[in-house]
MARMI-372740 format. One record per residue (C-alpha): residue number from 1; residue in three letters; y, z, x. Coordinates in nm, 2 decimals, padded with zeros to 4 digits. Example, Ala and Ser with C-alpha at 12.3 -4.5 7.8 and 13.67 -1.06 7.14 Angstrom:
2
  nr rest      v      w      u
   1  ALA -00.45  00.78  01.23
   2  SER -00.11  00.71  01.37
This chain:
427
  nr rest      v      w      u
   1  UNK  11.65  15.41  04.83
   2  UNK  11.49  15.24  04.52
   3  UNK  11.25  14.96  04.57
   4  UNK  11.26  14.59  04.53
   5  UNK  11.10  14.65  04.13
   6  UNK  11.35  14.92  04.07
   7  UNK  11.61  14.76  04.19
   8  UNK  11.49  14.43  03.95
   9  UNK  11.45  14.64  03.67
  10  UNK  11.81  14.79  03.67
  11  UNK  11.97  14.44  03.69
  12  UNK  11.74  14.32  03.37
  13  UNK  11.88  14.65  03.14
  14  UNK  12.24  14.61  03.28
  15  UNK  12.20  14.19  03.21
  16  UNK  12.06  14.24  02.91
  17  UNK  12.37  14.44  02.78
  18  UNK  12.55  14.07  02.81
  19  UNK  12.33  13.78  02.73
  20  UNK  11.94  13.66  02.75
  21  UNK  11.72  13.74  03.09
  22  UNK  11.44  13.52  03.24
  23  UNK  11.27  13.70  03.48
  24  UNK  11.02  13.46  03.71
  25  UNK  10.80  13.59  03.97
  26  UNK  10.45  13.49  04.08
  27  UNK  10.16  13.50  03.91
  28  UNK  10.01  13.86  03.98
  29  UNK  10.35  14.02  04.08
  30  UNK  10.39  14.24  03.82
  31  UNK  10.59  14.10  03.58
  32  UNK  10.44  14.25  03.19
  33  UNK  10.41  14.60  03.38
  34  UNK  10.78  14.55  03.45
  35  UNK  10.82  14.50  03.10
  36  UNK  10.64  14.76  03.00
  37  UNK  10.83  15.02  03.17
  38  UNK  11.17  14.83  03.05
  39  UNK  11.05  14.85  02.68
  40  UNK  10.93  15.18  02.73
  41  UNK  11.26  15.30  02.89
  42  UNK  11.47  15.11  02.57
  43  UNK  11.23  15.28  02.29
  44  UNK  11.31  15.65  02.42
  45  UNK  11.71  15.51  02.45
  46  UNK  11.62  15.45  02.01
  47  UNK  11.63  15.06  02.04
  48  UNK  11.32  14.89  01.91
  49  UNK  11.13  14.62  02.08
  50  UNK  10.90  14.34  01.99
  51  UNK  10.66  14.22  02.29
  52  UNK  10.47  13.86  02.18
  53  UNK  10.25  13.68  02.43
  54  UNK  10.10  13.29  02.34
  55  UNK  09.79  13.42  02.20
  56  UNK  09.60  13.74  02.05
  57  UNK  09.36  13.74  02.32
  58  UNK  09.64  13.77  02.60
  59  UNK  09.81  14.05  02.41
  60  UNK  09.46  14.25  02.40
  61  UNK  09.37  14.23  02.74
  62  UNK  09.76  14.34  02.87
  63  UNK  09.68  14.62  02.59
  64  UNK  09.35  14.71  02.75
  65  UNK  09.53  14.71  03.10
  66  UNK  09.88  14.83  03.02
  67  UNK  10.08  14.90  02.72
  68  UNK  09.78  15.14  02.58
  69  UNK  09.80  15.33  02.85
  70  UNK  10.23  15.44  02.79
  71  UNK  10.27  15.77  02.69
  72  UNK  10.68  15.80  02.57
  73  UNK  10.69  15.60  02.36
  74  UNK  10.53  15.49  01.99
  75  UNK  10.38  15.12  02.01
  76  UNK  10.14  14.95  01.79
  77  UNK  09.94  14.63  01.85
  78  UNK  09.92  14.37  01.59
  79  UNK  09.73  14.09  01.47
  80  UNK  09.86  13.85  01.21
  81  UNK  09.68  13.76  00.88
  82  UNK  09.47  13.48  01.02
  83  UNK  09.26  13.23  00.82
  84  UNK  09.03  13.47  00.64
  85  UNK  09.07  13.80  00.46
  86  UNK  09.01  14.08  00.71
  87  UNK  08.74  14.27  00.54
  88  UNK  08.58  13.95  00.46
  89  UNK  08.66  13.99  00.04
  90  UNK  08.46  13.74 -00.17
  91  UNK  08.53  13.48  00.17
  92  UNK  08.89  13.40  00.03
  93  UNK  09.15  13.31  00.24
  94  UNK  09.41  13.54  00.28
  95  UNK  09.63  13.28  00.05
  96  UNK  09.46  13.47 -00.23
  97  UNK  09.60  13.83 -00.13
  98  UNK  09.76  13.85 -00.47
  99  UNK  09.42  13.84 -00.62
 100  UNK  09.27  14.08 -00.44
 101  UNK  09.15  14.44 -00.52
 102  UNK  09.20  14.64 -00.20
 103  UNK  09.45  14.88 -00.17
 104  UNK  09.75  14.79  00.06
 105  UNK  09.84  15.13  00.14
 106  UNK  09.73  15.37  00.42
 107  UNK  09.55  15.66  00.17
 108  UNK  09.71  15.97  00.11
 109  UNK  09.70  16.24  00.47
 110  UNK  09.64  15.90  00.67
 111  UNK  09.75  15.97  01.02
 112  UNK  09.72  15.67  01.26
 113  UNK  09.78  15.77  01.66
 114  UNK  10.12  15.70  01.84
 115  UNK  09.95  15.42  02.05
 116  UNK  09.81  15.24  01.74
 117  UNK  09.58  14.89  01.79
 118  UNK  09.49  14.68  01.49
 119  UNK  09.14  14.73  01.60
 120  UNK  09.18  15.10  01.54
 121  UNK  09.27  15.04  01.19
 122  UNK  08.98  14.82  01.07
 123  UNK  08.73  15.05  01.21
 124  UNK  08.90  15.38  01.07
 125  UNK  09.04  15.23  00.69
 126  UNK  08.77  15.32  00.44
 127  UNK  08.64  14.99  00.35
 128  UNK  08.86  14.96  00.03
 129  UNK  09.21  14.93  00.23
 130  UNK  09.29  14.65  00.35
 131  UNK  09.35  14.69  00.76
 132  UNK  09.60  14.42  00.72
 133  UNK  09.82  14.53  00.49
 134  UNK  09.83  14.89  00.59
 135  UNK  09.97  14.77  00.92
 136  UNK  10.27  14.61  00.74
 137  UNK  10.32  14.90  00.61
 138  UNK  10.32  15.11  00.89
 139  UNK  10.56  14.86  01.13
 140  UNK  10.89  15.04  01.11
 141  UNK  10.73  15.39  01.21
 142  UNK  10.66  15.24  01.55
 143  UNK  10.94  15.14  01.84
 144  UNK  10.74  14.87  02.03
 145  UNK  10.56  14.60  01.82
 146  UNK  10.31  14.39  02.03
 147  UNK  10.17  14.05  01.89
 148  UNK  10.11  13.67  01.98
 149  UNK  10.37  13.40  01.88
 150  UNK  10.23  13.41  01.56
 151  UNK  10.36  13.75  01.42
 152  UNK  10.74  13.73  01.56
 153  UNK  10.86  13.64  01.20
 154  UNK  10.69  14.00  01.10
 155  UNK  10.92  14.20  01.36
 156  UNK  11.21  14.29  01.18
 157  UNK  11.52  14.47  01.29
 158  UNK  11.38  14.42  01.68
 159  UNK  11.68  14.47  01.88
 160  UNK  11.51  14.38  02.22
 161  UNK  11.28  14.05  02.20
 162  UNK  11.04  14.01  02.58
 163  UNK  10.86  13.66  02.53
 164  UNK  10.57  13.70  02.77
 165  UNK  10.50  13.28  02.91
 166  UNK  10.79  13.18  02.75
 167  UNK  10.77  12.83  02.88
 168  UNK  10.47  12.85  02.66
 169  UNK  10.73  12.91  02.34
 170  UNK  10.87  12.58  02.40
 171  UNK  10.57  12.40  02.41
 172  UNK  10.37  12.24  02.10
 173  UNK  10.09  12.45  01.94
 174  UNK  09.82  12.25  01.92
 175  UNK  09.52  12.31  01.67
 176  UNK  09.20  12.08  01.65
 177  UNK  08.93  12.06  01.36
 178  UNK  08.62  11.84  01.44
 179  UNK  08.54  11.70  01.14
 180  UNK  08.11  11.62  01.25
 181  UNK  08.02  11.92  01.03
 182  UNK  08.21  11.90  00.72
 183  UNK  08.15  11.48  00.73
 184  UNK  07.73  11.59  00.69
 185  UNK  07.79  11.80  00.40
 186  UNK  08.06  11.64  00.20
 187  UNK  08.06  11.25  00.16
 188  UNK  08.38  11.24  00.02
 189  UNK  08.62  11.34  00.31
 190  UNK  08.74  11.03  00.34
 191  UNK  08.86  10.92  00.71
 192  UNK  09.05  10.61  00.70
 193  UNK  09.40  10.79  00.78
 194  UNK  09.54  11.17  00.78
 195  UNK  09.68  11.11  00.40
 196  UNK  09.34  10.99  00.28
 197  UNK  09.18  11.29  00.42
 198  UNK  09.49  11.51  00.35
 199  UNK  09.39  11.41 -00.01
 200  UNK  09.01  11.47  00.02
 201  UNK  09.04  11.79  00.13
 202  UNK  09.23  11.93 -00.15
 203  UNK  09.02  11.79 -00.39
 204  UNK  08.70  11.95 -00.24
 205  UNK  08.86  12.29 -00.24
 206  UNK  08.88  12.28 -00.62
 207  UNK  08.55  12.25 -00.63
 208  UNK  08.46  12.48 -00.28
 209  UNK  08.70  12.71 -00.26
 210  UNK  08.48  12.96 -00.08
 211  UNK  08.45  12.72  00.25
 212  UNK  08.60  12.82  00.53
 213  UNK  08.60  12.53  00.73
 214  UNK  08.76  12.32  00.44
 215  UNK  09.05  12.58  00.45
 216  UNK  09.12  12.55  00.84
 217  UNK  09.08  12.20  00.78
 218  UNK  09.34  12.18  00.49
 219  UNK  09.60  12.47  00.72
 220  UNK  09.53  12.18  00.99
 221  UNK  09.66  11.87  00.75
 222  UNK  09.96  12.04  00.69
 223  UNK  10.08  12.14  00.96
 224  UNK  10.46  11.97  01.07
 225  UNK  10.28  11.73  01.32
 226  UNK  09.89  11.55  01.19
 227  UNK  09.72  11.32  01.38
 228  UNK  09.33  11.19  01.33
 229  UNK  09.11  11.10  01.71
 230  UNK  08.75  11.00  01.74
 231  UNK  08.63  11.20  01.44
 232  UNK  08.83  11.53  01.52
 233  UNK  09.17  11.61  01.30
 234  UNK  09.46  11.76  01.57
 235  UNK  09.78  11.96  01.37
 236  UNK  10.09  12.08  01.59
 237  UNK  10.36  12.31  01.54
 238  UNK  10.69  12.31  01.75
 239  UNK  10.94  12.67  01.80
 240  UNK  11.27  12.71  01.87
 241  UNK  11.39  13.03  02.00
 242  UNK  11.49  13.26  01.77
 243  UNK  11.87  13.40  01.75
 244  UNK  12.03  13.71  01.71
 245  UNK  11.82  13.96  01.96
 246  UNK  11.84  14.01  02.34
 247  UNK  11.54  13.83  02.48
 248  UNK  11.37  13.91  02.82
 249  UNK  11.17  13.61  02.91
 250  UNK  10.88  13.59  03.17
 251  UNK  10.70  13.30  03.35
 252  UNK  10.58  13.23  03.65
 253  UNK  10.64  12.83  03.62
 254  UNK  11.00  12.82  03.43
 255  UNK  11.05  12.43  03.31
 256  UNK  11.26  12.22  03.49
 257  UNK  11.64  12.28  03.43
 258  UNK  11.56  12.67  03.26
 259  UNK  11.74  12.86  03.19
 260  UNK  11.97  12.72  02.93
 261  UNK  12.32  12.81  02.90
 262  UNK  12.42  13.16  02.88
 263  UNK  12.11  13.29  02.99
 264  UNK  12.05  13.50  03.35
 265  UNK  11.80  13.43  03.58
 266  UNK  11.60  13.70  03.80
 267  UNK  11.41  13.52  04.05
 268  UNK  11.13  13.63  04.28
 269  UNK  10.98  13.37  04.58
 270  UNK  10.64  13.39  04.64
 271  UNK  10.61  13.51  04.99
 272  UNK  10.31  13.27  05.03
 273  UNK  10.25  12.93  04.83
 274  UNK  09.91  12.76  04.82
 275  UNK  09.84  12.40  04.93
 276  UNK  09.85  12.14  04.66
 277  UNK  09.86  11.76  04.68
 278  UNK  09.99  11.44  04.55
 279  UNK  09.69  11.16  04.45
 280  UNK  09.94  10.87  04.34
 281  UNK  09.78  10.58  04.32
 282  UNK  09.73  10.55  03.96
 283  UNK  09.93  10.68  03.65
 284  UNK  09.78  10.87  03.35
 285  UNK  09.95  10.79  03.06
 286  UNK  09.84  10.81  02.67
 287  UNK  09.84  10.42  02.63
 288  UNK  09.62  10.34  02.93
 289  UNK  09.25  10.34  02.83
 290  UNK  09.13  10.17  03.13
 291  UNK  08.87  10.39  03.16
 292  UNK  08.65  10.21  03.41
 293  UNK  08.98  10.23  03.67
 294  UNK  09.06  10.55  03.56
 295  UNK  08.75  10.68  03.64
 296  UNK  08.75  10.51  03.99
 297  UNK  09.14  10.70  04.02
 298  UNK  08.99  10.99  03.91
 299  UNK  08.67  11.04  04.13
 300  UNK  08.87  10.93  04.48
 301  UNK  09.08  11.24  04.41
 302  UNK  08.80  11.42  04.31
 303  UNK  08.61  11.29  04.67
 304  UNK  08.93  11.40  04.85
 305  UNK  08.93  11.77  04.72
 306  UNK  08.55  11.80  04.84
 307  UNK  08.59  11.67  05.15
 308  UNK  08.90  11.92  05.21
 309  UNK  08.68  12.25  05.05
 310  UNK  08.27  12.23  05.13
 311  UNK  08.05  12.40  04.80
 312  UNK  08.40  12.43  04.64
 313  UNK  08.38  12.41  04.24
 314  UNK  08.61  12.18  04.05
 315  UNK  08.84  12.23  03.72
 316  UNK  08.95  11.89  03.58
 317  UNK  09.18  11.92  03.31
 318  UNK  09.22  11.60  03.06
 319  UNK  09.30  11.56  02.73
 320  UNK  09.05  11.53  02.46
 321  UNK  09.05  11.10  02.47
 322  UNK  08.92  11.11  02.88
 323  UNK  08.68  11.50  02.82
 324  UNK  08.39  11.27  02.73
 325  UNK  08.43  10.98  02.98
 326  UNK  08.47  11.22  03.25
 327  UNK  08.21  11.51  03.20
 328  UNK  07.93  11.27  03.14
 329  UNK  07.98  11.12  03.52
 330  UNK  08.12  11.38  03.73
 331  UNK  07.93  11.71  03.59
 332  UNK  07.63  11.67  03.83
 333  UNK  07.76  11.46  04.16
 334  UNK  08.09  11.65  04.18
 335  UNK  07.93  12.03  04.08
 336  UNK  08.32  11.98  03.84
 337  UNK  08.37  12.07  03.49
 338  UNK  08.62  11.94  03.25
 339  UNK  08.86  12.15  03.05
 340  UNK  09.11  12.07  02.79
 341  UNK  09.47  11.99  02.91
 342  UNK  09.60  12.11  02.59
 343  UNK  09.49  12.35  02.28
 344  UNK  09.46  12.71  02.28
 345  UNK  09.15  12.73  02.50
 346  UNK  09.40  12.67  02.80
 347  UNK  09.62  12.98  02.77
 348  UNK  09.54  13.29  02.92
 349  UNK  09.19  13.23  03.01
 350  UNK  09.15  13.24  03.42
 351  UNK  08.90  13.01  03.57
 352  UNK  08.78  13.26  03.84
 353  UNK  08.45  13.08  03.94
 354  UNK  08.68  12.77  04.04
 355  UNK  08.85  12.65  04.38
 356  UNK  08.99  12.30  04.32
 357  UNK  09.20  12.22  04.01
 358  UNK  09.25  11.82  03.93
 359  UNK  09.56  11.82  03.71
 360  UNK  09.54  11.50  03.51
 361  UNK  09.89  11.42  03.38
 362  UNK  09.82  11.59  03.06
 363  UNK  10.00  11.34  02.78
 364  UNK  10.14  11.46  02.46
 365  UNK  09.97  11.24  02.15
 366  UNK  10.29  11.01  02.09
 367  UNK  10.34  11.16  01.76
 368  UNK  10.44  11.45  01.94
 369  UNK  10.66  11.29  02.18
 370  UNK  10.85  11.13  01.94
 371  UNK  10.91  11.47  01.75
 372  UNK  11.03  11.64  02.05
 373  UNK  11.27  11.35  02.14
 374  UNK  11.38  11.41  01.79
 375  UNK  11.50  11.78  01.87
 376  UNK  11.67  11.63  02.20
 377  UNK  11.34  11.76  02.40
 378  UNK  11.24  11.58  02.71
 379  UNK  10.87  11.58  02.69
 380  UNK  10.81  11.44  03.07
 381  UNK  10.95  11.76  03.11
 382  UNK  10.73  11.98  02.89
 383  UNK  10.41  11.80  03.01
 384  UNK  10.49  11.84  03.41
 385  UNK  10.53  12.22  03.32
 386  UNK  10.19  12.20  03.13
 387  UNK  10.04  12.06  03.43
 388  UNK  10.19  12.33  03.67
 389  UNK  10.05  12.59  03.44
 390  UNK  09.71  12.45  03.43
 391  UNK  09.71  12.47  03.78
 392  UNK  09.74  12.87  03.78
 393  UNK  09.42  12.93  03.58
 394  UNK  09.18  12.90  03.87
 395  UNK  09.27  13.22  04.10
 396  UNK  09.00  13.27  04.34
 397  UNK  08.95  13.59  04.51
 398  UNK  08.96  13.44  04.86
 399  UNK  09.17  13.32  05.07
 400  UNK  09.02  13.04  05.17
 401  UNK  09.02  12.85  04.82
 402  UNK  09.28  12.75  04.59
 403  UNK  09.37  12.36  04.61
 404  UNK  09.52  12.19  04.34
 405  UNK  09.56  11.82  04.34
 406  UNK  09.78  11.68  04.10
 407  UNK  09.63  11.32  04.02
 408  UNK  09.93  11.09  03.86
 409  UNK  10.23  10.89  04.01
 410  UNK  10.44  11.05  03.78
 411  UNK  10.41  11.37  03.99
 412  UNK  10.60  11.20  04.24
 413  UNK  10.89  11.19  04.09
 414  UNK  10.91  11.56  04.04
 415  UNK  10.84  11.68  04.44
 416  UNK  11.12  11.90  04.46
 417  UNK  11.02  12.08  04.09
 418  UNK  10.64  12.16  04.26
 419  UNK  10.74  12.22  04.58
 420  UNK  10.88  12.56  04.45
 421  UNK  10.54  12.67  04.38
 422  UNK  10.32  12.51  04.64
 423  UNK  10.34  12.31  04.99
 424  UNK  10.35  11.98  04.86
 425  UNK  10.15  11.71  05.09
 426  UNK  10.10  11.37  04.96
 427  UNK  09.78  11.14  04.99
């Protein structure tokens, strides 16, 4: 008799001959192993299969933990060109590739191993080959390509796509640059609006081309979505999904109304769901900067979540416009930290040390908002899914911790959404 993961795995190949797959299972149930085992299982079958995950750091530690340790099948991990060249040449971006004098090919009797990380290759190039490059080169010897979000456009001729968090591929990609630094040495970055700076920036590099922070800065500016905050300069990027591959999604939090049309679902229940609860007295939105009653709002949830866990630590997510406000007061009398609702800092990184998350409801910057309703988006939507996510990066060992209290009206209107995940009580 085959068992439950077995049994889940067949119905993903045979669904997979007909349209897209979500699969959605807890957090800790297995789900990348699964995947593993399916790519691995479709690479010996001669398809090829492209594995991306939100961020390079996720895709190294399920390489330390999993896919390095397959032995059917060829698989290499990637990394994508990033903002510097990889050997460090003369500090130039990688923009300048075309000037530079490494060689781009593997030299002559290179033989990389079946199981091939990008790490491998910059330790193991002599230091006149560009790591980089060499790994472009070397992409169709391998079946399964590994990389973050980044790299998809690299894997070509993928016939099998598995989008690890993929509500996290319909979510804005948000970059920050504070600008204290650069302000101290250059006086002409001017400030007054994105364009002025936009401007600035590009006339500096002229003159500093070798600066690395003026070239993040300028990547930043120009990026689809630009928006300036209390001295820091934020850039965001929206994705569609791409067409014309299967694609095995996984998530443990799928967004409201997923999957779309045409698409299976493969659902797991968590046998057991932890307590959350419902602080509704006040509502977070981007355009109320009422901070002395939104600090009040904020510490009588945070008082509530003590009271129900003794020498418990606190997470409190907020975006960046409440960090500040927040850290300053609470640090000390509530033994809480503040983290960033959005940004890359919030994927993949567990918050082990904590028992209490205070979910905030994290708003988009309005620019934002306005571009998703402009590709029929709902971002209500997008930011109650944040806010579930959020909620999964503090995963204490014991039983007798994990409370999450989501503190915002809005949540309200989404009970039946959050009630798949935990055992909704309201306060």
């Amino acid at each position: 008799m085959e068992s439950i993961k077995e049994e889940i795995k067949r119905k993903i190949k045979d669904a997979l001959k007909r349209k897209n797959v979500t699969l959605v299972a807890p957090m800790g149930w297995g789900k990348t192993t699964l995947a593993a085992e399916i790519a691995d299982e479709f690479a010996r079958e001669g398809l090829r299969v492209g594995y991306i995950a939100p961020t390079l750091t996720l895709v190294d530690k399920k390489w330390q933990d999993l896919w390095s340790k397959l032995d059917n099948v060829s698989i290499i991990a990637t990394a994508g060109a990033g903002q510097l060249c990889a050997r460090g040449y003369r500090h130039f971006p990688q923009r300048f590739c075309s000037r530079c004098q490494l060689r781009r090919l593997p030299p002559e009797g290179f033989n990389p191993p079946t199981a091939l990380h990008y790490s491998w290759l910059k330790n193991n190039l002599p230091e006149d080959t560009c790591p980089y490059w060499v790994q472009e080169s070397l992409l169709r010897r391998y079946r399964v390509l590994l990389g973050h979000y980044g790299r998809l456009r690299r894997f070509r001729d993928i016939d099998i796509l598995i989008i690890d968090e993929i509500h996290e591929f319909l979510m804005p990609e948000i970059h920050q640059v504070d600008l204290v630094d650069l302000r101290e040495r250059y006086e002409e970055l001017d400030m007054s609006s994105v364009e002025a700076l936009r401007e600035s920036v590009e006339v500096l590099l002229v003159a500093h081309p070798e600066d690395e922070e003026l070239w993040l800065l300028y990547d930043t500016l120009h990026m689809p979505i630009t928006w300036l905050e209390d001295g820091i300069v934020y850039g965001a990027q929206l994705r569609d999904l791409p067409r014309g591959v299967r694609i095995l999604g996984l998530t443990a939090t799928p967004p409201p109304g997923w999957p779309p049309e045409g698409w299976e679902l493969i659902e797991i229940r968590p046998e057991k769901r932890p307590r959350a609860y419902i602080y509704s007295r006040y509502e977070w939105r981007y355009d109320t900067l009422d901070e002395v009653e939104a600090l009040y709002h904020l510490t009588e949830a945070l008082s509530f979540a003590k009271r129900n866990c003794i020498d418990c630590r606190v997470a409190v997510f907020a975006t960046s416009s409440r960090q500040q406000l927040f850290s300053n007061v609470i640090k000390e009398r509530y033994d809480a930290d503040v983290f960033d609702a959005w940004g890359k800092e919030r994927i993949g990184v567990d918050l082990l040390d904590y028992d209490i998350a205070v979910i905030l409801w994290p708003p988009l910057h309005i620019e934002v908002r306005r571009h998703l309703r402009a590709q029929g988006r709902d971002p209500d939507l997008i930011e109650l899914t944040n806010a579930v996510q959020l909620s999964g990066r503090i995963r204490p060992d014991s039983d007798n911790g994990k409370i999450v209290v989501f503190a915002g009206r809005r949540f309200t209107r989404y009970v039946d959404y959050l009630s798949q995940f935990y055992e909704i009580r309201r306060i």
